[in-house]
DOLUMVO-228555 format. One record per residue (C-alpha): residue in three letters; x, y, z. Coordinates in steps of 0.02 Angstrom, whole numbers, padded with zeros to 5 digits, always signed. Layout:
# residues N
ALAXYZ
...
END
This chain:
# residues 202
UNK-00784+00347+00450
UNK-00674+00225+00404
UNK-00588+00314+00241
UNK-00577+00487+00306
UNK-00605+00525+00481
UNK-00500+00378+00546
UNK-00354+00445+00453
UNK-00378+00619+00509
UNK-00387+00570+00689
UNK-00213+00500+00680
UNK-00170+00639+00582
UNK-00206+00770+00688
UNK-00168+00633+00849
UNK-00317+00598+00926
UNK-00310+00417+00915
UNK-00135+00339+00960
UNK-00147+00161+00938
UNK+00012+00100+00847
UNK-00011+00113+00669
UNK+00021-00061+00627
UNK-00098-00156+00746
UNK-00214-00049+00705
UNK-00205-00088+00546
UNK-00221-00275+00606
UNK-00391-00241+00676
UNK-00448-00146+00539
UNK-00402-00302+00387
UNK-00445-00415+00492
UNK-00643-00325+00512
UNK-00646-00287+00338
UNK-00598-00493+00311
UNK-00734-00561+00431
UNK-00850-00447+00328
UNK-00804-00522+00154
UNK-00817-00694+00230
UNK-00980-00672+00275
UNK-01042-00588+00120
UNK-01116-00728-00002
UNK-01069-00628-00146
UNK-00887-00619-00103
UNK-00791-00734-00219
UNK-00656-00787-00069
UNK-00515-00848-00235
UNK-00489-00659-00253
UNK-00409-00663-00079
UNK-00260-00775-00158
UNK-00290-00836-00320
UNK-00144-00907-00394
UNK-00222-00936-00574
UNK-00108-00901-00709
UNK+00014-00828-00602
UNK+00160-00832-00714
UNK+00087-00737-00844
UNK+00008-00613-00722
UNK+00157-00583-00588
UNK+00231-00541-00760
UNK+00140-00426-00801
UNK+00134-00345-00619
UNK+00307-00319-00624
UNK+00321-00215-00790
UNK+00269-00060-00714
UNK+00371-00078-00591
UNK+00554-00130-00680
UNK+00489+00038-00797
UNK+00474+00151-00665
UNK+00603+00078-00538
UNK+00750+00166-00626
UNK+00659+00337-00609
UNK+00627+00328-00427
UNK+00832+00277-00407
UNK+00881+00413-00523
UNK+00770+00544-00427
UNK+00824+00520-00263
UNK+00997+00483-00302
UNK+00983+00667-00382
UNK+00862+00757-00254
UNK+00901+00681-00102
UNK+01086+00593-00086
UNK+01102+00610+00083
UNK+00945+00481+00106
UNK+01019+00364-00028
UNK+01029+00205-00001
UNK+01054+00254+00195
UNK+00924+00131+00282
UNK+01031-00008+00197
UNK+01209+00066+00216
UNK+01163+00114+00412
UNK+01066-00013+00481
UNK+01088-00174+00375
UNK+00988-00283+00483
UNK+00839-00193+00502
UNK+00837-00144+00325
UNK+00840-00346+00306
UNK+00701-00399+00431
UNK+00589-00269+00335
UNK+00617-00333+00178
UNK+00562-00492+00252
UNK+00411-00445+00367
UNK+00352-00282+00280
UNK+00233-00379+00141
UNK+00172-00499+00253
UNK+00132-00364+00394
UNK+00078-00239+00319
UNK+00076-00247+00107
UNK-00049-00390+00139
UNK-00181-00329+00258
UNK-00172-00149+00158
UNK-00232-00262+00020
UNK-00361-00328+00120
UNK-00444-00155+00183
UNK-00398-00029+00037
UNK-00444-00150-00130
UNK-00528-00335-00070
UNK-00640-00249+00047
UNK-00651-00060-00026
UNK-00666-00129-00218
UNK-00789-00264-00166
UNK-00912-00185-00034
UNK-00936+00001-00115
UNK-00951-00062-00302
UNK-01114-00034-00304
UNK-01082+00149-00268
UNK-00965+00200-00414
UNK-01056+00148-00573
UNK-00894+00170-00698
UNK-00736+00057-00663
UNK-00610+00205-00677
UNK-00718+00302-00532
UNK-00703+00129-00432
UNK-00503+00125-00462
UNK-00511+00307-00415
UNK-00584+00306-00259
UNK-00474+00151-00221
UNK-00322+00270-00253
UNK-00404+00431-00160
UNK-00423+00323+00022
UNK-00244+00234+00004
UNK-00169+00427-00022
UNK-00278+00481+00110
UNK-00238+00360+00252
UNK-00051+00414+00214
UNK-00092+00586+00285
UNK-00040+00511+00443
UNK+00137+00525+00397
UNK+00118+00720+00403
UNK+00223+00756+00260
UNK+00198+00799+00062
UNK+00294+00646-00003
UNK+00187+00514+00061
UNK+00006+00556-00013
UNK+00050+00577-00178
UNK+00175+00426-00214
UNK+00015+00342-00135
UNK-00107+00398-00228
UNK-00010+00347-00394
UNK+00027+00177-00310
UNK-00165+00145-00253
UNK-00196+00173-00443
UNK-00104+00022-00515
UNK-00112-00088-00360
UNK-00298-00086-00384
UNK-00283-00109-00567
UNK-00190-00231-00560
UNK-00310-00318-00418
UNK-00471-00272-00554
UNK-00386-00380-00692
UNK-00311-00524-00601
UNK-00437-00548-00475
UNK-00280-00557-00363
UNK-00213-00499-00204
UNK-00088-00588-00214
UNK-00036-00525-00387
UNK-00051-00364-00314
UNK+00008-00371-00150
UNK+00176-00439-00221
UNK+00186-00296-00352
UNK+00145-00154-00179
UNK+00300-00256-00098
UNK+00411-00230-00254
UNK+00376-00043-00257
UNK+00358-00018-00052
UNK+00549-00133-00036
UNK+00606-00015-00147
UNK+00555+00146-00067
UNK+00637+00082+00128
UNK+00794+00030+00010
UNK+00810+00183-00101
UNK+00795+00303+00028
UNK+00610+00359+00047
UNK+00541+00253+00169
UNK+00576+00379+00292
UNK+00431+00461+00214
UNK+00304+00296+00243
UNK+00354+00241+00415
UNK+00309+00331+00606
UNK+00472+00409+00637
UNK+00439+00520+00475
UNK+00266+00575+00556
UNK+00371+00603+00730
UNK+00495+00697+00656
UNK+00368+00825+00587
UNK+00377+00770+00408
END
């Protein structure tokens, strides 16, 4: 219910709550959950050990792949290029600001600190755990209705919960989601992870 057939409603419009408050109900269920679950180790919802050596680390993948993702849509798509930026400075600026509190954060919260956590028990081998981590992140991008979105998600969901497995962090990995998602809106592909893309047909 809350993996696939919430995401197809919205795909296919049958629920119309805003995206993002809904997603503010839905982290802030899956939180009052963990913090009622004895087993739930509540430093994995921060956890700033060692964070030098593990923001690090986090950011590796992303200064290797970061050049790609320029190069590609500079090449593919120049019209989008750097646009959001060039066009609409300020709002490029407030969501660089608000976009990994309000919505990296509590994505976190629902797709690997609750997901990872709650349905271990179900997914015996660690990669089939990351996996099915990765699957529901692509899968809740559906609601964008276009082909951009799922996949870019699905490789995403793989090293943000990776990275969340070995650092025990969501900080850690919310920060590294933030790097790639700032990126996206800045490079030119956030029009592929935001409502208007969905609107627009996709």
């Amino acid at each position: 219910m809350l993996f696939v057939a919430l995401p197809l409603l919205y795909r296919f419009e049958w629920v119309r709550l805003p995206l993002l408050p809904a997603l503010w109900l839905l982290s802030a269920g899956c939180l009052a959950v963990l913090l009622r679950d004895p087993g739930f180790d509540r430093r994995r919802l921060w956890n700033r050990a060692r964070f030098a050596a593990r923001i690090r680390s986090a950011a590796l993948p992303f200064l290797l792949s970061a050049p790609v993702l320029v190069l590609a849509v500079w090449w593919f798509e120049p019209d989008r290029f750097l646009s959001f930026a060039r066009q609409r400075p300020l709002i490029w600026a407030a969501v660089m600001v608000l976009y990994p509190v309000l919505s990296v954060y509590p994505q976190g919260i629902v797709f690997r600190v609750f997901l990872l956590h709650r349905y271990r028990p179900l997914f015996p081998g660690h990669r089939s755990l990351l996996l099915a981590s990765a699957v529901a992140f692509a899968l809740v991008h559906v609601v964008f209705r276009n082909w951009v979105a799922p996949p870019l998600s699905f490789a995403g969901g793989m090293l943000f919960a990776a990275t969340y497995e070995r650092t025990g962090s969501s900080l850690v990995a919310a920060i590294q989601h933030a790097l790639f998602g700032c990126l996206l809106f800045t490079i030119g592909l956030g029009w592929y992870f935001y409502h208007g893309a969905a609107a627009a047909g996709g």
